[in-house]
C-alpha positions in Angstrom: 18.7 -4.3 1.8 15.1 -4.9 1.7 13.0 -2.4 4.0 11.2 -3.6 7.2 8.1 -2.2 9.0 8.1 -2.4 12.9 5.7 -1.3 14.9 5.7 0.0 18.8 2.3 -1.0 20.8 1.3 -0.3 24.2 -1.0 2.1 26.3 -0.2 5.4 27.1 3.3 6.5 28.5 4.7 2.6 28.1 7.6 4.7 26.6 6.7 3.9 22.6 7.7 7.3 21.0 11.2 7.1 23.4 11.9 3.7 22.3 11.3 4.2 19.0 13.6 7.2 18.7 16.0 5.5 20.1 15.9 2.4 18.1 15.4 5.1 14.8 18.8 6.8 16.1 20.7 3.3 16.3 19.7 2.2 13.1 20.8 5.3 11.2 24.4 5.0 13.5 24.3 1.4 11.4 24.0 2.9 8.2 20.1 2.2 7.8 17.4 4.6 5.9 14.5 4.6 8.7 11.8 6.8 8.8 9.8 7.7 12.2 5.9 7.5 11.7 3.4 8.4 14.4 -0.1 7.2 14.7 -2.8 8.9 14.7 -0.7 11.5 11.8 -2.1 14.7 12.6 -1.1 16.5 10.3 -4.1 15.4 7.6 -7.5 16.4 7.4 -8.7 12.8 9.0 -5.8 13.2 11.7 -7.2 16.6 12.6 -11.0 15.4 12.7 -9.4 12.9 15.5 -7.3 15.7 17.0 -10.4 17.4 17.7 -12.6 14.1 18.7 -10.1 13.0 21.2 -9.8 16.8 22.9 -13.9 16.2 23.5 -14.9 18.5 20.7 -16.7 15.8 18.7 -19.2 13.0 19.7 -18.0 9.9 17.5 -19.3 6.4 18.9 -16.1 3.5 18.8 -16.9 2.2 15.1 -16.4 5.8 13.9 -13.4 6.6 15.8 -11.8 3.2 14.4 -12.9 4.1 11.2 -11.3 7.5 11.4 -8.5 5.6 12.9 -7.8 3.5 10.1 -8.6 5.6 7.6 -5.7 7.6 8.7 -3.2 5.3 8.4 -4.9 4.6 4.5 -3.5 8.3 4.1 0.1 7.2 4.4 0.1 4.2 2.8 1.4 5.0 -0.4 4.2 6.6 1.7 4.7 3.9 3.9 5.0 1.2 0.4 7.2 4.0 -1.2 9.8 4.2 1.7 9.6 0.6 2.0 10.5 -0.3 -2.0 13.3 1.9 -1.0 14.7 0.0 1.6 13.9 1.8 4.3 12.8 0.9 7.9 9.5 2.4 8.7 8.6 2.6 12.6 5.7 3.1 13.6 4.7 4.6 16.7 1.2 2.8 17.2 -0.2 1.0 14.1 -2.7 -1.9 13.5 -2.7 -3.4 16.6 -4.3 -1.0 18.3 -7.5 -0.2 16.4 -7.8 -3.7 17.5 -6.8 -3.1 21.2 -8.5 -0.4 21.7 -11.7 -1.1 19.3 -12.2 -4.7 21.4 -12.2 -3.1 24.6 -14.8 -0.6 23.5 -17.3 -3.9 21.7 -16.4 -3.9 18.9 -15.9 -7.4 16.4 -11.9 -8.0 16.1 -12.8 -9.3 12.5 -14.2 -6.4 11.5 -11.0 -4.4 13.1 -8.7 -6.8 11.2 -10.3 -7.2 7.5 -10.5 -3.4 7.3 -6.9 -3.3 7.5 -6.0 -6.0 5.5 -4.8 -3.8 2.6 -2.2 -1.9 4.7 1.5 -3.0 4.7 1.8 -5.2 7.6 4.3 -4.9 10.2 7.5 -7.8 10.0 7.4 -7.1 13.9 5.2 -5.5 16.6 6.7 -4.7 19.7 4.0 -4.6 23.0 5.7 -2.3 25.2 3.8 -3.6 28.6 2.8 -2.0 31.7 -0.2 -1.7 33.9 -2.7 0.8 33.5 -1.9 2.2 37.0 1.6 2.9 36.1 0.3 4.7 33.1 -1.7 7.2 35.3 1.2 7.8 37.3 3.5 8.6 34.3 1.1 11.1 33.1 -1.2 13.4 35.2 -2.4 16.1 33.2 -3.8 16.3 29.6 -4.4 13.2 29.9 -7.4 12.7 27.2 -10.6 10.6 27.3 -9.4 7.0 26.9 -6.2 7.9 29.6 -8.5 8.8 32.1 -10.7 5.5 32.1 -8.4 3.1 33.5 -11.2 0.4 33.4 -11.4 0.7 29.5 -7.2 0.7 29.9 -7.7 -2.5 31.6 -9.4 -3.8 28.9 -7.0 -2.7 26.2 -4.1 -4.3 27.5 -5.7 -7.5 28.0 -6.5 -7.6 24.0 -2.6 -6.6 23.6 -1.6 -9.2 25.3 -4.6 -11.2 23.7 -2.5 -10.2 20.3 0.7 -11.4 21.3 0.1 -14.6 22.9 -1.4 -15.5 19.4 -5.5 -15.9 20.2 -7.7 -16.1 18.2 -9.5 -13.2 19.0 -12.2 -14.5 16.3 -12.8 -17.0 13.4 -12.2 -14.2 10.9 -8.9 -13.7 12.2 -7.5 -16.6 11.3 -7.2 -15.2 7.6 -5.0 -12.4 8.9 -1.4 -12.3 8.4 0.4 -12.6 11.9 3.3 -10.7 12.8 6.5 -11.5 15.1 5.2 -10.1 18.3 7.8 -9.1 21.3 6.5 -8.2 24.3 8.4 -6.1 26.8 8.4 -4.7 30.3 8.2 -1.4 30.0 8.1 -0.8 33.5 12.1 -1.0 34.1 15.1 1.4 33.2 15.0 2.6 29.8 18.5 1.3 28.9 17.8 -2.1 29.9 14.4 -2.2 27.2 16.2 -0.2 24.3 18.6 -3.5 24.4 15.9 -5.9 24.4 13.9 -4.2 21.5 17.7 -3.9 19.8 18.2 -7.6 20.0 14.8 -8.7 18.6 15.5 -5.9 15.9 18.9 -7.4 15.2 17.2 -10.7 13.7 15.7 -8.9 11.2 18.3 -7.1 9.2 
């Protein structure tokens, strides 16, 4: 069985990491290999510089932050290659698509955000789990870091999602890109009701 990359998109508290347990946790019940990734990883010396930028520690204008970004996800790529030649189904909790989200919001070129990633495995299908920036804030009151809080700049970001899904052409240079199946979801509605949605676009892929 050949391995797949799908990847969950979507602002803040849409209910990515939940979905993509859950669709992780069916997947194995099928017999699958599938391993969980998270976005920004942490757990490296590029994830921590973010960690600490994001927590207001650092002053990093957007192009640096993307390039930390995708920089990051350079760190895993041998992994992410190695898992899939294995056969295994790598989700990803936030991936390419949102350097682009959230890099065209903040002025920066979408070409620029694209061609930089080029190199890294692209996703066979994103999923754009979709809600309004208002329901967002309601979801999550507290902690909630720099880009949370703007809802303006959230705004923005969700229009380039949907921007991403529809298929625009967000520039010339992105025609070159390789486009992936995009699915976008209500997120605002009962969990239950969008784990079967995201199961039966999955189930065309295996």
């Amino acid at each position: 069985m050949r391995g797949l990359l799908i990847a969950f998109e979507g602002l803040d508290q849409s209910g990515k990491q939940t979905q993509a347990e859950r669709l992780r946790d069916r997947l194995v019940e099928a017999g699958r290999l599938v391993r969980l990734l998270s976005f920004p990883a942490y757990d490296t010396s590029i994830g921590s510089e973010i960690e600490r930028a994001l927590r207001g520690d650092r002053e990093y204008g957007p192009d640096v932050m993307q390039l930390l970004y995708v920089a990051n996800r350079y760190e895993w790529k041998p992994h992410i290659e190695r898992e899939l030649g294995r056969g295994t189904i790598v989700i990803c909790d936030r991936y390419l698509a949102s350097s682009v989200a959230y890099g065209v919001a903040q002025g920066l070129d979408a070409g620029w955000l694209i061609e930089m990633q080029k190199y890294l495995p692209q996703p066979d299908a994103t999923i754009l789990l979709d809600i309004d920036p208002a329901v967002s804030s309601r979801r999550k009151t507290a902690d909630r870091d720099k880009y949370e809080r703007d809802l303006a700049l959230l705004e923005r970001v969700r229009s380039s999602y949907l921007e991403q899904a529809s298929g625009l052409r967000l520039t010339a240079d992105a025609a070159s890109a390789r486009s992936a199946a995009w699915v976008r979801l209500d997120a605002d509605r009962d969990r239950d009701a969008v784990a079967s949605d995201i199961w039966q676009a999955v189930g065309g892929l295996l």
